[in-house]
N, C-alpha and C positions, 0 to 999 in steps of 0.2 A: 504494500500500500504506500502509496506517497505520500512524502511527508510534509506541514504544514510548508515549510520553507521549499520543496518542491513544488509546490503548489502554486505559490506568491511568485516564485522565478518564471513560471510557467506563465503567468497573466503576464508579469512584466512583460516578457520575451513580446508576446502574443499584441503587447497593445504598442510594440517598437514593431509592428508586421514581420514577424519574425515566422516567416511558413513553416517552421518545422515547429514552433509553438501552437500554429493554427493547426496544422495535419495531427498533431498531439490532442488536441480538443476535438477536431474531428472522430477521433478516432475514440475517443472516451463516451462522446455523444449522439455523433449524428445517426446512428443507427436506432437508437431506443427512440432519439427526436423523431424520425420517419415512423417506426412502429405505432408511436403514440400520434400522430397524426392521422394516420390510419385507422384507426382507434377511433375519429371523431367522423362525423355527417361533414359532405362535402355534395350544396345544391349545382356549382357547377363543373359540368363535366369535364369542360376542358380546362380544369386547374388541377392537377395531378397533385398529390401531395407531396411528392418530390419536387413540384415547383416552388410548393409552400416553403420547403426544408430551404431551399438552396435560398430563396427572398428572406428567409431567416436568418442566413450566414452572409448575407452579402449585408443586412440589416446591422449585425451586430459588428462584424470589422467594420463599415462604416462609425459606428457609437460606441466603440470600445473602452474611449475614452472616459466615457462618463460611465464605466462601469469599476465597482468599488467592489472587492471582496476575490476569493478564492477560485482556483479553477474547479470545485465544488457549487459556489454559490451561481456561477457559470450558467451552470446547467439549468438551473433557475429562469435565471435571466433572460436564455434564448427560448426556451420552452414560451415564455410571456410572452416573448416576440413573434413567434410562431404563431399561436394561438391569439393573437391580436392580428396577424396577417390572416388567418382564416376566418374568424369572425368578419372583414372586412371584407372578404373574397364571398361568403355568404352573404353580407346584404346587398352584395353587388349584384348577386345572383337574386336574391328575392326582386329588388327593384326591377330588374329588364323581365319579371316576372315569370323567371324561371321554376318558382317555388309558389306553393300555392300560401295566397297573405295569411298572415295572423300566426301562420307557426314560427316556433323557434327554432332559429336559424342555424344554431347550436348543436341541439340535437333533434333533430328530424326525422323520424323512423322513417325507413325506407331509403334515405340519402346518404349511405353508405356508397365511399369511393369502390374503385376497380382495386383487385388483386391482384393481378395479373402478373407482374413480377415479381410475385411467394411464391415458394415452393406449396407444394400440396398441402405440405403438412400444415405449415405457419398460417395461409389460407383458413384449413378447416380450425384450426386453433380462434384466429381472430373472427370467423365468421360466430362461433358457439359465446366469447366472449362480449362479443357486438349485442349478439340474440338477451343476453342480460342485461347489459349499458343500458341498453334503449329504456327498459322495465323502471329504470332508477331517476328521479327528478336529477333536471342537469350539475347541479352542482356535487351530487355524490357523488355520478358518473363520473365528471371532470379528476374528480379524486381520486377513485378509485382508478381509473387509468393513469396516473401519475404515481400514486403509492405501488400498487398490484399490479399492473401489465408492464410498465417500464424502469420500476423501481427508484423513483425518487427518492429522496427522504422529506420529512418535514416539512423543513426549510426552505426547499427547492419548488416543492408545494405549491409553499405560501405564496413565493416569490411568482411562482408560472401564473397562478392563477386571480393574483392579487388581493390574496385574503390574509387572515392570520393565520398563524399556526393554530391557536384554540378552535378557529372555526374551521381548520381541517380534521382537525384532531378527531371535534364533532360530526362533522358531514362525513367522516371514516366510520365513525362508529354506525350510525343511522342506516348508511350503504349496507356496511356488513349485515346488520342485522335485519336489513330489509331482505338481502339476498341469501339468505339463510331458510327465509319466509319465502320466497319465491323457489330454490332451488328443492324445500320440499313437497311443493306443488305438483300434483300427479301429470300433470302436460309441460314440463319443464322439461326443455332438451335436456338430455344427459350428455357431459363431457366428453368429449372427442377420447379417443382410449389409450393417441399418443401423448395426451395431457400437454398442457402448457409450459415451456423451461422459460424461466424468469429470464430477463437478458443480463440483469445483474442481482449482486443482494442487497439489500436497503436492509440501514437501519428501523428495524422497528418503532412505528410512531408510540 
């Protein structure tokens, strides 16, 4: 594990454009960043979420500058960024009325991106997870895919999604035990039987 002052050398490098700084961050993030993007309703079709990913990285080396804390608190940070490009990209899509008015934009059952380049597996994996998300009011969902599908912690949370830690903490707890209640529901898919592998391990909130 790297160490605090690893960590601090790594932004440094990173905000002097130092690409072996940036490919280092990439490589910690950009993949759970895509997974979790994948993860959310996408009303229009021709924004891939790979495009999302990439207006996220070109977003954040642009404002690097005004970013304060760790190559941990990081992951935070562009998750927020991300996730502020998508919401944008969705009421773009509802306005030219792509989307039908008055829902949220957010999460949209049915508005689930393409798969297309997962493997099978990872596919039936995020489709069985998706099938639950949808079930949970947005902001649990939001949660729950930061803590449990991509393995944030806390912090990185709070920072993605602009809230506190207590009211992740909270909107954790709510989810779980919603989904507890749903997952013993006699018409609740049952889990794919290659099961889920986390992309990382997160501290326990």
């Amino acid at each position: 594990m790297a160490t605090a002052s690893t960590e601090t050398e790594v932004m440094a490098r990173a905000r002097a454009a130092d690409p072996a700084a940036w490919r280092e961050l990439y490589e910690r993030i950009g993949g759970r960043l895509l997974v979790w993007l994948r993860a959310h309703p996408h009303l229009d079709a021709s924004v891939e979420p790979q495009d999302i990913a990439n207006e996220a990285w070109c977003t954040a080396a642009a404002r690097v500058a005004e970013f304060t804390g760790d190559a941990d608190a990081f992951a935070g940070w562009i998750f927020g960024i991300a996730r502020h490009h998508l919401l944008n990209t969705n009421r773009r899509a509802q306005r030219r009325a792509t989307a039908p008015a008055g829902d949220d934009p957010r999460w949209l059952p049915g508005a689930w991106g393409s798969f297309v380049d997962d493997s099978a597996e990872l596919t039936v994996q995020l489709d069985w997870i998706q099938s639950l998300l949808l079930q949970l009011p947005t902001r649990e969902a939001e949660v729950v895919a930061c803590l449990d599908v991509v393995g944030l912690d806390v912090a990185a949370t709070a920072a993605a999604l602009d809230i506190s830690g207590n009211a992740v903490r909270v909107s954790h707890h709510r989810a779980l035990r919603r989904l507890r209640h749903i997952l013993a529901g006699p018409t609740t898919p049952q889990p794919p039987v290659i099961g889920f592998a986390h992309p990382v391990r997160r501290t326990a909130p």
